[in-house]
C-alpha positions, 0 to 999 in steps of 0.5 A: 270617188264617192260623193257620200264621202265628201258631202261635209266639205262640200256643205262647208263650200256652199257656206263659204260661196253663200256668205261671200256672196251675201257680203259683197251684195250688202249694202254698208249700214248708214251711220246712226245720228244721235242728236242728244248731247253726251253727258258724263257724270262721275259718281263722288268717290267716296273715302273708306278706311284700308280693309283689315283682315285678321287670320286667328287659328292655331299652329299645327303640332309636329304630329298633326303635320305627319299625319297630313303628309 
């Protein structure tokens, strides 16, 4: 067997044996303390007239719609 042949999957092995291992040594991160109070403001919703958009072109003729099929 030709070790030339298999060096991807064993580089994909030593990843996976490295971060196993980096994952059961880490320490588990501290929680973070905030002492600061949590303060949520709404902004004021303010009241806007329905949008309306008008479309203004002309219809096709029967010839220009041939032309475009």
């Amino acid at each position: 067997m030709n070790i030339a042949k298999n060096m991807e999957s064993i580089f994909v092995a030593a990843v996976v044996v490295a971060v196993s291992v980096a994952n059961a040594i880490a320490a588990p991160a501290a929680p973070l303390e905030v002492a600061a109070r949590t303060v949520v403001e709404k902004a004021p919703v303010k009241e806007s007239p329905p949008i309306t958009i008008v479309v203004v072109g002309k219809r096709l003729s029967a010839e220009q719609k041939a032309k475009r099929a």
